[in-house]
N, C-alpha and C positions, 0 to 999 in steps of 0.2 A: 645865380638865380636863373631857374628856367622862365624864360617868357615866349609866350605864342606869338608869333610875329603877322600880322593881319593882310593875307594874300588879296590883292584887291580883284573883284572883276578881271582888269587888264592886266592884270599878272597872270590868272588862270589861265585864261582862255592864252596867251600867247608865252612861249617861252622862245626867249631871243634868237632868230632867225630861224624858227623850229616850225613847229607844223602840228595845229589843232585841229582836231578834222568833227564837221559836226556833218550829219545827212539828214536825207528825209527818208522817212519808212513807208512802206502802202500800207493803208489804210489796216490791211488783214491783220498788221500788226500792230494796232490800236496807237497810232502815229499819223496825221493827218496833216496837211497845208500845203503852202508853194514849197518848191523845191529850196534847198540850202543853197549857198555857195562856201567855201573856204576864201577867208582873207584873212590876213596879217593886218589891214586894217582895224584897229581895232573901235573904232568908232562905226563899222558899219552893223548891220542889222545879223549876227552871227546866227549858226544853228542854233536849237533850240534842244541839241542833242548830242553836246558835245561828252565822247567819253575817250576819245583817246589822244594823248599829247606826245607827239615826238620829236625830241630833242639831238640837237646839232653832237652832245656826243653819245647819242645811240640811245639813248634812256626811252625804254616808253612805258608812258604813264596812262596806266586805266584808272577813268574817274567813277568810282563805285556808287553806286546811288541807294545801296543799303550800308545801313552801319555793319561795321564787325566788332558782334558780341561773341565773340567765341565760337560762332557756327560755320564759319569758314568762305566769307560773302569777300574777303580779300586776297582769295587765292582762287578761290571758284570762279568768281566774274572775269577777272584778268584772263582765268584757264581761256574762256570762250573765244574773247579777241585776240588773244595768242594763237590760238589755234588757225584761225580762217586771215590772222596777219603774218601768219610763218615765223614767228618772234622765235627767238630761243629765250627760252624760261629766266637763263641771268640776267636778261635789262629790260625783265618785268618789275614796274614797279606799280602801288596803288596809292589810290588818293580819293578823301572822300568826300563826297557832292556835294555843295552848298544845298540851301534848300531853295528848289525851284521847281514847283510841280509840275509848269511845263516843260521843262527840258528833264527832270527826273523822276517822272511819274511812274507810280507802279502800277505795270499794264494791268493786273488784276483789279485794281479799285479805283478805277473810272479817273479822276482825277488826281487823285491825293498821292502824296509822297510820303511813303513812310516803309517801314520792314515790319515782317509775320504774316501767318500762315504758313511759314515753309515753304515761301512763293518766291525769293529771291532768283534762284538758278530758274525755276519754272517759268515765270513771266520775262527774264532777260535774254533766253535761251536765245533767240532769234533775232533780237533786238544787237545784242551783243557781237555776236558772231557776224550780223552782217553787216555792224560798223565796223569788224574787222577786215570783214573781204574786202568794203569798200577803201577801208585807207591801204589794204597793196594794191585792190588797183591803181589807185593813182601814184603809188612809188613804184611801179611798174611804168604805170603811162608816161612819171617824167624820167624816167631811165631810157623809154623808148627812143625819148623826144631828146633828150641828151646826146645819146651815143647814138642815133639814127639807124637803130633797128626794128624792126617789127616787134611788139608789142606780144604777138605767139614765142618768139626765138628766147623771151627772159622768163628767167626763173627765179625762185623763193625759195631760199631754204635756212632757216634756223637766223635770222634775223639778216643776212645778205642779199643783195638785189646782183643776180648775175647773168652773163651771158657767152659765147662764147670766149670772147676775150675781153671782156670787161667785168666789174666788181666792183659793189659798191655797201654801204653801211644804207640803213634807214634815216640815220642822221645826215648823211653826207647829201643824201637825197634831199632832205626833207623840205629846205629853202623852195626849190624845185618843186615837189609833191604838193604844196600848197599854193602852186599857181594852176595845178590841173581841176578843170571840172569835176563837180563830186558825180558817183557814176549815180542815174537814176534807179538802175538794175544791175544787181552783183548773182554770181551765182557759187551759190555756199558749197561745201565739200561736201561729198558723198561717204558716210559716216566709217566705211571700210580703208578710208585715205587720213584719218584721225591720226595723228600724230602725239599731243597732247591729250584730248582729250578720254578719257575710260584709261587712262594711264596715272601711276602715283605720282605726287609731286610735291615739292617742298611746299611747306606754308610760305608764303610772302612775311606773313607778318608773324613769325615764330624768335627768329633772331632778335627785332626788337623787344619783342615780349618777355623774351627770355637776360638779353642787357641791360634792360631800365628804359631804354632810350623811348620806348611807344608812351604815345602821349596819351592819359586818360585825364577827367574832368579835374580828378585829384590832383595832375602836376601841375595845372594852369596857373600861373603867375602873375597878375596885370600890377601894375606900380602903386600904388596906393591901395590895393584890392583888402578889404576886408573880409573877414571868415564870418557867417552866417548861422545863429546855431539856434531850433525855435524848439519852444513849450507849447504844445499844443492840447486842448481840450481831452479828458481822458475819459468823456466820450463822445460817440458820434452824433453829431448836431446839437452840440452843445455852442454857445456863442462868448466871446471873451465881455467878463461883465467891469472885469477892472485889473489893475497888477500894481504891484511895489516895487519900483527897481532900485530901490535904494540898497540892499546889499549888493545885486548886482554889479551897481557903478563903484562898487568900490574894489574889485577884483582889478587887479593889472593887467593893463592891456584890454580893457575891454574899454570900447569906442562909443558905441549906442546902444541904447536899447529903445524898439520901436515896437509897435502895436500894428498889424497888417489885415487884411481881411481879402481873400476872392471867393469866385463860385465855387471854390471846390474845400477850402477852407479857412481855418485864422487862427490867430494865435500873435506870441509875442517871439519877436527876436533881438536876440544880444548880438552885438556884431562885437569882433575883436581882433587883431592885428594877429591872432594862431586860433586854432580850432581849441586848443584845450581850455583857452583862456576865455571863449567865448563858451566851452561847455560850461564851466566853474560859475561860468555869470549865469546861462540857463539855470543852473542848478539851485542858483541863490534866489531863485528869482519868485515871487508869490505871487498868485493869480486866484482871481472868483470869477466863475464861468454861472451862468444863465443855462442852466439845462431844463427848464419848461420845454423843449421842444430836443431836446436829446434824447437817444436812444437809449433804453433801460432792458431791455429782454437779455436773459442768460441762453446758452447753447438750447441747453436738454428742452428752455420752452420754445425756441422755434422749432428746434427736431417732433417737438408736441403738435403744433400748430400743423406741420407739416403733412403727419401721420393722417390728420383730419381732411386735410384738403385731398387726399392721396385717395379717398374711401368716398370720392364725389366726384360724378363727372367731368373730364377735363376736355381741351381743345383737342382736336380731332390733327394730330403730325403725320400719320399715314394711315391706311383704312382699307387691308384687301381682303376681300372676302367679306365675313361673318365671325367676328372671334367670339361675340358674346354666345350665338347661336351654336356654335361646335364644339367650345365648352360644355353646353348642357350637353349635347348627344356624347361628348367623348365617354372612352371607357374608364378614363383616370385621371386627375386633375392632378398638378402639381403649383406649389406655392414659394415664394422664398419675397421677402423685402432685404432692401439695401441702404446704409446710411455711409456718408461722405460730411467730413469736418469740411468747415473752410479753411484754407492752406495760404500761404505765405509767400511769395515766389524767392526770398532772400537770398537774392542772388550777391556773388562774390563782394560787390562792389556798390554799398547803399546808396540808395538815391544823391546825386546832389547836383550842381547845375551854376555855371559864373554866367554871371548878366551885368552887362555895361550899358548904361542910359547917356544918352549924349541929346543935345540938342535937336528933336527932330527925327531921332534914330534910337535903335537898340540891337545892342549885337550880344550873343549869347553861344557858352562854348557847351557842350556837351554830349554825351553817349545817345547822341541823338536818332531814335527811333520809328517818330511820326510827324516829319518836320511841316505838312501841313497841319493838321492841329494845332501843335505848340503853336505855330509862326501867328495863324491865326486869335487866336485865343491871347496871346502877349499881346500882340499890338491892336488889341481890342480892351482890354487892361490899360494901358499907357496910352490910348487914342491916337493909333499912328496908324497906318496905312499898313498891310501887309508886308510887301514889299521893303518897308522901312525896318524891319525887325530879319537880320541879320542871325543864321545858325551855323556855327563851323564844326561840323560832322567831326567825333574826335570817337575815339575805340571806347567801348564801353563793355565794364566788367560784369560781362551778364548782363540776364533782363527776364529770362522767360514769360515774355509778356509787360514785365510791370514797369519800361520805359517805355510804351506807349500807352499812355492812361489817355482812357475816354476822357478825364475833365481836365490835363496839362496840369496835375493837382500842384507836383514839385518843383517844376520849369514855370508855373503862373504865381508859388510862393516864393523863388527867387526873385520874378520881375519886380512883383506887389513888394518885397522887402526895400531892393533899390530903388521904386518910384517912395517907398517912406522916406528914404533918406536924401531925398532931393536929389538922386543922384549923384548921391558927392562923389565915390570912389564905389569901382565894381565891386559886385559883392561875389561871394563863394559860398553857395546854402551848401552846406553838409550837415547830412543826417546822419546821426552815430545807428549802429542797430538797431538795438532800441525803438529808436524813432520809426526807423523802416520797417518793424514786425508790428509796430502799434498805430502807424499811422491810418490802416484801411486799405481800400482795395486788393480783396483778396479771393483766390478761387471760391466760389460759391460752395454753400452748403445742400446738400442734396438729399432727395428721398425718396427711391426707387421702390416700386411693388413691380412683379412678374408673378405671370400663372400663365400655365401649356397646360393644352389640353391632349391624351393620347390615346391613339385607338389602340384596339386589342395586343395588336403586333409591338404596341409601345415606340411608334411612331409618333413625328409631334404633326398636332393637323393645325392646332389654336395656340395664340400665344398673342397676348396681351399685355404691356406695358405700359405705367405709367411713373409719369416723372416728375418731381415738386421741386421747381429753385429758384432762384432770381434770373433774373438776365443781367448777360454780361453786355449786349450788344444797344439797348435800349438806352436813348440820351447819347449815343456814340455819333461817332462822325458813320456808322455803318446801318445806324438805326429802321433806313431802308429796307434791308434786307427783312425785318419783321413783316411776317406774312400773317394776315389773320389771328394775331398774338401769336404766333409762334415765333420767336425765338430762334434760328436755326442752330444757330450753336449749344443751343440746351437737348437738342434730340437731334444732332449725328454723331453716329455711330448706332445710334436704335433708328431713327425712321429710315438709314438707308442697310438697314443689316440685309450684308448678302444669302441671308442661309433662308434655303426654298422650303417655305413656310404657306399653306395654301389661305388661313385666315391668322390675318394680322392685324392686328393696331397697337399704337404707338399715344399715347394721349400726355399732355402737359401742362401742369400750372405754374403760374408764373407768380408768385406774391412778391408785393414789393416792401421790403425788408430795410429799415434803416443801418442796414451794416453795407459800408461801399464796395463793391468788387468789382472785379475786369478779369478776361481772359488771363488764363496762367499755362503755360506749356501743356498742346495739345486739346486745349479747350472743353468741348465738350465731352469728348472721347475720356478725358482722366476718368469720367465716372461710369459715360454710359457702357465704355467696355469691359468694364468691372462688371458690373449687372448682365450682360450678355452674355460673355463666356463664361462667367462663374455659373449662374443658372443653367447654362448648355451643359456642364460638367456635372451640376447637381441630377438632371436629367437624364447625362449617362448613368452616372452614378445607380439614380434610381429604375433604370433598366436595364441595368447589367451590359451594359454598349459600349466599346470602347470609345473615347472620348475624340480620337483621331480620327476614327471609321463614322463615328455619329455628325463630325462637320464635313468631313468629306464627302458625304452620301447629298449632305445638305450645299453642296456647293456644284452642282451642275451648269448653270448659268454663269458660274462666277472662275474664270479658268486660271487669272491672276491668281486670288483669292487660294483657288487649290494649290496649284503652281508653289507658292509657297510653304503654303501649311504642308505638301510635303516632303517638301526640301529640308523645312526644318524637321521635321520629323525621322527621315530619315537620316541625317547628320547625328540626329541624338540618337539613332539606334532604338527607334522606338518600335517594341513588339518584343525585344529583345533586354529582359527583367537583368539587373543589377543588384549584389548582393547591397542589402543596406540603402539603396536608392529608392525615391519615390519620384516618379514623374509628375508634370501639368504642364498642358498644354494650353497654348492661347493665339487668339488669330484678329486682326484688329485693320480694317483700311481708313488712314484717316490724311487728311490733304492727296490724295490721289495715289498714297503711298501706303502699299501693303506688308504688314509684317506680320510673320510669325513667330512665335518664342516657346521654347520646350525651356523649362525648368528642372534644374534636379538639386533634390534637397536629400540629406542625412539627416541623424539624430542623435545627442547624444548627452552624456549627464547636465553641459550648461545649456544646453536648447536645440534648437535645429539650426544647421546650415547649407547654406545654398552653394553648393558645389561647383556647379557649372549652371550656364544660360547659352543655349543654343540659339540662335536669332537670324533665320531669314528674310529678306528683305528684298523686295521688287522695288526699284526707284526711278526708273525709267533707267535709260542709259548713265552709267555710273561716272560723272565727269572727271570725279576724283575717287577713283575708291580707299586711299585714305582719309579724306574726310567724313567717306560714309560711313568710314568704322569709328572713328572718334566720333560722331554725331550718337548713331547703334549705343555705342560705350555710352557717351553722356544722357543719352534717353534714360536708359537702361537704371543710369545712377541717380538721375532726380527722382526716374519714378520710384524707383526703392526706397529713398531717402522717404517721400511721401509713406508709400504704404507700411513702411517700419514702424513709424511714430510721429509722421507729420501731422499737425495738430492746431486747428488755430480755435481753442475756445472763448466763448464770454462768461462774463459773471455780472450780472446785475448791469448788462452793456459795457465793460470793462473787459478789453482783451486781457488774458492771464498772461500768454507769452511774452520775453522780451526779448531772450535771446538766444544762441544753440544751447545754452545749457536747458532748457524746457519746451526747444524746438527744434530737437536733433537733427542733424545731416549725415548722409553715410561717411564711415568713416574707413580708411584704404585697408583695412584689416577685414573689413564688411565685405569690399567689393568682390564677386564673385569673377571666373575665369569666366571669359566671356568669348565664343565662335561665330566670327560671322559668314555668311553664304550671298553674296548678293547672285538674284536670279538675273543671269542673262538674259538682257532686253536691247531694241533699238529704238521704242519707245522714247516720247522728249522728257525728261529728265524731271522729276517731282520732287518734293520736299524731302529732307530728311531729318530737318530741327528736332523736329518733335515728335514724330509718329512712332518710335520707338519708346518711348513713353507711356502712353497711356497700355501696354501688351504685358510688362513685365508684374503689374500687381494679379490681374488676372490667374496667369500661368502660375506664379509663386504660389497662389492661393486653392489653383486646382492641384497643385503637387501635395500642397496639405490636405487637401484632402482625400487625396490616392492613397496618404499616409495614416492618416487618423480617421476615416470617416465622415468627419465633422465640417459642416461648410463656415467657412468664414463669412460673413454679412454685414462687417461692418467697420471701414476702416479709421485709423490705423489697426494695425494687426496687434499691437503692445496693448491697444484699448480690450481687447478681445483676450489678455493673458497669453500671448504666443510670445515668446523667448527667442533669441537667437544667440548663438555662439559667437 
């Protein structure tokens, strides 16, 4: 039996006779207070910022302070402080952060500790690196102060502390290193002296993932732990009116069945000593739900309602020039609307989450992605103090967004389960698919209108958009960020579109919809860059303009931007016709990171297929550039999976979908060959989660049209009659 073994405090922070090193940062890097010190006391007042541990036999351990879903936050972060600590790669190892917003706060979001945005390598960049400078220097200062040489005469190299005639480990140092003052001021390398980083390097956590041995929420074991399996209302905001467990309690193995309730749902759960035996109890189980206040609308009547809102003034997202005004004078208008399903994030590994209640305390293991919320949120639930509600960061199978849910939906129906049970034994909520494609929070549903206005020459002078959806950020821990009803993540990628346009606006409404959603990889981009580049192409299209020459003419200002639209271009050989080939082109900047993507599609008796995908990519400085190609790759393949046949409909308030058989994913027959180009930069390093994502429906979609004519308007592409091989 695997069991988690529960590292306390004083365990972390000290590994025996070894060396914890926590500092303090200037202010510039959003790190403020009295200075640290390093002790091995462990009773004293420790940083606040502990990320590196180095042990007596040479092991050092980076404490990551994002989870790792698959986006490479366990080989990336380590990269940083190996780099500026001279570590050699082999006795790197990672480890990941309790939850503690101030020692692992994500310097992007003010206080909070959590992962997304493609901001992990971006906001640690600095933070990282120079908790790395700082702990050589003081394995340097206590080598100095050892062997009684100056402190200029030692060098660093590949995890050795040496000097003329002496030589020594980090380990062997390390008792040492942790009686020296932490330095106030380190000074980082000078990025042409990189060693590690902008170089390939093994995943840290590939070996495990690849023997069994990497721990996710699924292998957790606690001794008594019961399996968690709930019925939940089939629809949204419906309330639990009553249930019969009497067949349930008579399946084997099945333990309780209890009735639960939070803010963000309810329903009933079976608990039972395995999952199957606690689904078999679900299954048996009969419920009358209260839907006086449930949601009843099907797809086609919000897409209705939308239509209507879309054809009435909206909030003002950006506003330059006169677009309504240059309209009338242009010499040609052009028109196109856009619709987007709501989509699913169902990621590898469905929701679940173990919670332990004890006396006074709650500790909870999971793929943990927004650990101040949950933390919050729980021990507001169970009336405990913050700090009382305990999260052990464990790897978690995916997420694209939908482990950090604004309302702690499935980490608050774990707790709510175990406070029904009086806490007798932990519990294990696991959600079969199923439950995860039906439970809610899903990319929003969208409904885009465009109109360009063009003078004689068939130049665009006017252009005007508008955008109809929910918010994802509203009710959120981020809720701030709404300006004036805007929304920001419902209009970037439109109110910051680079292409020089003299009157523009960008307008938005926001209806609030009883269907729950949250961000989903790439955010607002999935949809607004669909609607951009598609119309930019329809545009060519409709003036005989090459689709590449018509964004590049449009990008003066924007030199990233061009930079790669024609890298990628170039790499496909674009200008240069292919028998049997159809091009599209798409160009997309989203978390600070710009990509371009050429599409090449054939055709042929059972549909079309996508040949090759070109995909350039500006990331700032490349820390790993194999993870920027698995990142490129996995953008590349959700976003397809989406625009093929991703689909999240209602009927009468009833999701249809349950599971991949009617909510397909690509599949490796699918996946097309895919080139990547990262553009040299020295630039600090920007996301690359997801921005490869929202580029690739676009591009596939203006290649169809280079093909056929005909613009696509509406995804998925299957809903539209488009076929693939």
């Amino acid at each position: 039996m695997n069991t988690i073994r529960n590292v306390s405090r004083r365990e972390f922070l000290m590994a025996a006779g070894g060396l914890t090193l926590g500092f303090h940062l200037p202010q510039s890097l959003a790190q403020s207070g009295p200075g640290r010190t390093v002790s091995t006391d462990l009773a004293s007042d420790f940083s606040p910022n502990a990320f590196i541990r180095i042990s007596p036999d040479n092991t050092v351990t980076v404490i990551v302070k994002h989870v790792e879903m698959g986006q490479g936050t366990y080989t990336g972060l380590p990269t940083l402080v190996a780099e500026e600590l001279d570590a050699d790669w082999s006795q790197i190892r990672a480890e990941g952060a309790p939850a503690d917003a101030k020692r692992y706060k994500h310097l992007f979001w003010g206080e909070a500790q959590g992962t997304g945005g493609s901001g992990s390598l971006a906001n640690s960049y600095e933070q990282l690196r120079t908790a790395g400078a700082s702990a050589r220097a003081m394995l340097v200062a206590a080598a100095a102060e050892k062997w009684q040489v100056p402190a200029a005469e030692i060098k660093v190299e590949k995890g050795i502390v040496f000097s003329t005639d002496r030589r020594a480990t980090f380990g062997e140092l390390a008792a040492d290193a942790a009686k020296q003052p932490v330095p106030t001021d380190v000074k980082l390398k000078d990025p042409k002296d990189f060693v590690l980083i902008g170089k390939p390097a093994a995943r840290i956590d590939a070996r495990a993932k690849s023997n069994g041995s990497a721990i996710f929420t699924q292998d957790v074991k606690l001794p008594g732990m019961l399996t968690a399996v709930v019925l939940h209302p089939p629809r949204f905001g419906a309330r639990l009116k009553s249930f019969d467990a009497a067949k349930a309690k008579q399946i084997k193995g099945v333990e309780q069945v209890v009735a639960f309730s939070t803010p963000a749902t309810n329903g009933v759960a079976v608990l039972a000593k395995d999952y199957w035996s606690a689904k078999k109890g679900r299954d048996a189980l009969t419920a009358e739900w209260d839907e006086s206040d449930a949601f009843r609308l099907g797809s086609a009547d919000i897409m209705n309602e939308y239509k209507k809102l879309a054809s009435t003034p909206g909030l003002n997202a950006r506003k330059d020039g006169d677009a309504d005004a240059a309209m009338k004078s242009a010499a040609k208008t052009l028109e196109a609307a856009y619709e987007f399903p709501y989509l699913a994030h169902a990621s590898m590994e469905p929701m679940n989450c173990v919670v332990k209640i004890d006396a006074g305390a709650c500790e909870i293991w999971n793929g943990e992605q927004f650990q101040t919320a949950d933390q919050a949120a729980v021990a507001k639930l169970l009336g405990l103090e913050a700090g009382q509600v305990r999260i052990n960061q464990l790897y978690a199978g995916g997420s694209f967004g939908r482990r950090a849910n604004p309302k702690s939906d499935f980490v608050l129906e774990a707790a709510a389960i175990a406070k029904a049970t009086k806490g007798t034994s932990p519990v294990k909520l696991v959600w079969g698919r199923e439950d995860d494609m039906r439970a809610g929070f899903y990319r929003p549903m969208y409904y885009h209108t465009l109109k360009a206005g063009l003078d004689a020459q068939g130049n665009v002078v006017a252009w005007k958009h508008v955008i109809v959806g929910q918010s994802t950020i509203s009710g959120s821990l981020f809720e701030a960020a709404v300006k004036d009803g805007i929304d920001p993540t419902s209009v970037e990628g439109a109110a910051n579109l680079p292409y020089n346009i003299p009157n523009l606006a960008v307008e938005l409404h926001t209806p609030k919809i009883g269907v729950p959603v949250q961000w989903w990889r790439s955010v607002g981009s999935t949809h607004t860059a669909f609607a951009t580049e598609c119309f930019l192409d329809e545009i060519a299209h409709a003036t005989k303009k090459d689709p590449f020459e018509l964004r590049r003419s449009l990008l003066g200002q924007h030199p990233r931007h061009r930079a790669a639209l024609e890298l990628a271009a170039q790499k496909a050989g674009w200008g240069k016709p292919k028998q049997g080939i159809a091009r599209g082109i798409a160009l997309h900047e989203s978390f600070n990171t710009v990509v371009a993507q050429v599409v090449e599609v054939s055709k042929n008796k059972a549909g079309l297929k996508i040949e090759r995908v070109i995909c350039a990519v500006d990331c700032g400085v490349a820390v790993n550039p194999n993870i920027v190609a698995m990142q490129m790759e996995s953008g590349i393949g959700f976003g397809l999976s989406a625009a093929l046949a991703g689909a999240i409909t209602l009927r009468e308030g009833i999701v249809e979908q349950s599971n991949f058989h009617d909510y397909p994913v690509l599949r490796m027959n699918q996946m097309p060959k895919i080139e990547l180009f990262i553009v040299p930069s020295t630039g600090k390093p920007t996301g690359v989660g997801e921005p490869a994502t929202p580029v690739i429906a676009p591009a596939l979609a203006n290649a169809i049209l280079a093909m056929h004519g005909k613009p696509i308007r509406a995804l998925p592409m299957s809903s539209q009659g488009v076929t693939f091989a």
